[in-house]
C-alpha positions in Angstrom: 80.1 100.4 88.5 77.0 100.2 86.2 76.7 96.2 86.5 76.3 95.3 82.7 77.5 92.3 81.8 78.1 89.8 79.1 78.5 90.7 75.6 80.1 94.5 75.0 79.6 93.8 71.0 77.9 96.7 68.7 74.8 95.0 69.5 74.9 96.8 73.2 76.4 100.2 71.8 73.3 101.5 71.7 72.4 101.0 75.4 75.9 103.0 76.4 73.9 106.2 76.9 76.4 108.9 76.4 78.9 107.6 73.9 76.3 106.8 71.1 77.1 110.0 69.2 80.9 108.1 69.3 79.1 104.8 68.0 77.1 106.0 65.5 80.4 107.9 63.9 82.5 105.2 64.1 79.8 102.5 62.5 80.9 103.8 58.8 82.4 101.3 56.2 86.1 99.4 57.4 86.5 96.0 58.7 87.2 97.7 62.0 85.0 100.3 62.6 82.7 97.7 64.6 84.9 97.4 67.7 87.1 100.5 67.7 84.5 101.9 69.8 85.4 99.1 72.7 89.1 101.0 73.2 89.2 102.5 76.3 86.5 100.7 78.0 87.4 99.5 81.1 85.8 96.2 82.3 86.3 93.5 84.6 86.8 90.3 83.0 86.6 86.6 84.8 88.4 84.1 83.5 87.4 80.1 83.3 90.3 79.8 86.1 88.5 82.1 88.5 90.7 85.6 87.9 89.7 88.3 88.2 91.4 91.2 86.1 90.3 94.8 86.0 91.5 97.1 83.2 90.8 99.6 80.0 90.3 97.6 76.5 93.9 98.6 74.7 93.1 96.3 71.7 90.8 93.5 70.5 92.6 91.2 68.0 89.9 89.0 65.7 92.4 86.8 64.0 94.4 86.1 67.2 90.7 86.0 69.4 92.4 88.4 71.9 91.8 90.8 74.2 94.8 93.1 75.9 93.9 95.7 78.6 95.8 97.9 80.3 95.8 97.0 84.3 97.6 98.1 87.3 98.1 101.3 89.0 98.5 103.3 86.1 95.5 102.1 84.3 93.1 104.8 85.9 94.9 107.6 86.5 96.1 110.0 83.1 98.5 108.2 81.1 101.9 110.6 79.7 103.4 109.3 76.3 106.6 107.7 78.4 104.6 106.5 81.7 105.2 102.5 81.7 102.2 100.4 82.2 101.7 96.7 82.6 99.4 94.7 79.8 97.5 91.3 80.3 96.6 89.8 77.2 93.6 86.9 77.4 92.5 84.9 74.6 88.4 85.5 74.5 87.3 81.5 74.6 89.7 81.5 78.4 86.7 84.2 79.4 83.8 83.6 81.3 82.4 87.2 82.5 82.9 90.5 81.3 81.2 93.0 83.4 81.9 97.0 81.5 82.8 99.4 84.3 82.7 102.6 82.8 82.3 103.2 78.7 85.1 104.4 76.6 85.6 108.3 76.0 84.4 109.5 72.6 87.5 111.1 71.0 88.5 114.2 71.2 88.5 114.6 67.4 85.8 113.8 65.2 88.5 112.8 62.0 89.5 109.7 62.0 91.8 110.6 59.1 94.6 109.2 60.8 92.9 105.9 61.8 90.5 105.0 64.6 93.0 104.1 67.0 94.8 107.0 66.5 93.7 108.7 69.9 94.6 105.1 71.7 96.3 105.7 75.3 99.3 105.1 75.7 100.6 106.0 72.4 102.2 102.8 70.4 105.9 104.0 70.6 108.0 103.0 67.1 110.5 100.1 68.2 113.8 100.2 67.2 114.8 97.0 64.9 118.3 96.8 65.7 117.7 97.3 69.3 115.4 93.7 69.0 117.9 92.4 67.2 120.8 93.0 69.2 118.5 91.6 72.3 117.5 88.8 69.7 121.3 87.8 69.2 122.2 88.3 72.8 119.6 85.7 73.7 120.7 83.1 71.5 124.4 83.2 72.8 123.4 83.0 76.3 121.6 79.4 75.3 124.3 78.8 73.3 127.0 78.7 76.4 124.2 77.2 78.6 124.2 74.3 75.7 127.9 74.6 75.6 128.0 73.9 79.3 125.4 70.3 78.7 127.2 66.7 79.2 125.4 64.0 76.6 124.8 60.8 78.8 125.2 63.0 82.2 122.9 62.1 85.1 120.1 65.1 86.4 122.3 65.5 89.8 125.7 65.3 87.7 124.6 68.3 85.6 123.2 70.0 88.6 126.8 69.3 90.5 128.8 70.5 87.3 125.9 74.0 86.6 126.8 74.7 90.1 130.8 74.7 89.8 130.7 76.5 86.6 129.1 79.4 88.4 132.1 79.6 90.3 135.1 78.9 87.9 135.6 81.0 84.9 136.6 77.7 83.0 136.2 74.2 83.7 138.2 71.7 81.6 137.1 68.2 82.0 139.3 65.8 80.7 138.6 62.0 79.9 140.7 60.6 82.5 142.6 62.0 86.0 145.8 59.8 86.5 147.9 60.1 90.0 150.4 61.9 88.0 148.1 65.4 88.0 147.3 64.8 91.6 
């Protein structure tokens, strides 16, 4: 742990030693060729609520003023292209202290003919679109039934009575009225 702390902006880049051969190839013309340097880094950031998270930078978001790292076991050790891994993201006015741990890893290849977050750990996988949309549609039933399931004018403890018997019926009917005859 080198200690630095505060801002990790291009104006530091050129106090990070060993990677400004990276920073001065990645300083050439594109709106993001300022902060691609700052993948892989991995920090330890303090939020305004007192947590602490540790992680490498995954991505850095200027419209949505975000931050996402990579945290948890996995985070250190080698990542493989299927390895699952858990990702906090914190919106940058929430921080109060970033403190950079170890500098990112200049790529392996100089190009970046393919983009500069081409060499980004773990790789962005393509998502299926039906797959969301199945998941999409299978959400919105399951509210559906649970809205189904709602009585209008019903007290808190009447709906908690009724949510609890409908767990354990297949079907409930309620009817208006219960004369002695269907006793």
């Amino acid at each position: 742990m080198d200690g630095r702390r505060g801002s990790t902006g291009p104006a530091n880049a050129s106090s990070r030693g060993s990677n400004s051969a990276y920073q001065s190839q990645a300083s050439g013309p594109g709106p993001l060729a300022s902060i691609d340097w700052v993948i892989g880094t991995r920090v330890k950031i303090t939020t305004i609520l007192d947590d602490t998270v540790e992680g490498n930078i995954f991505s850095y978001d200027t419209a949505a003023n975000c931050v996402s790292l990579i945290t948890g076991p996995n985070s250190t050790s080698t990542l493989s292209k299927t390895a699952p891994v858990n990702v906090r993201i914190l919106k940058i006015p929430f921080l109060k202290d970033v403190v950079v741990i170890s500098p990112s890893k200049p790529p392996q290849n100089a190009s970046t003919s393919k983009g500069p977050f081409s060499a980004a750990e773990p790789q962005i996988r393509s998502l299926s679109l039906r797959a969301i949309r199945d998941r999409e549609l299978g959400a919105l039933r399951a509210e559906s039934e649970k809205l189904q399931g709602h009585g209008v004018g019903v007290t808190a403890e009447g709906q908690d009575i009724f949510n609890a018997l409908s767990k354990t019926y297949v079907k409930i009917a309620v009817s208006p009225t219960i004369g002695s005859e269907k006793i």
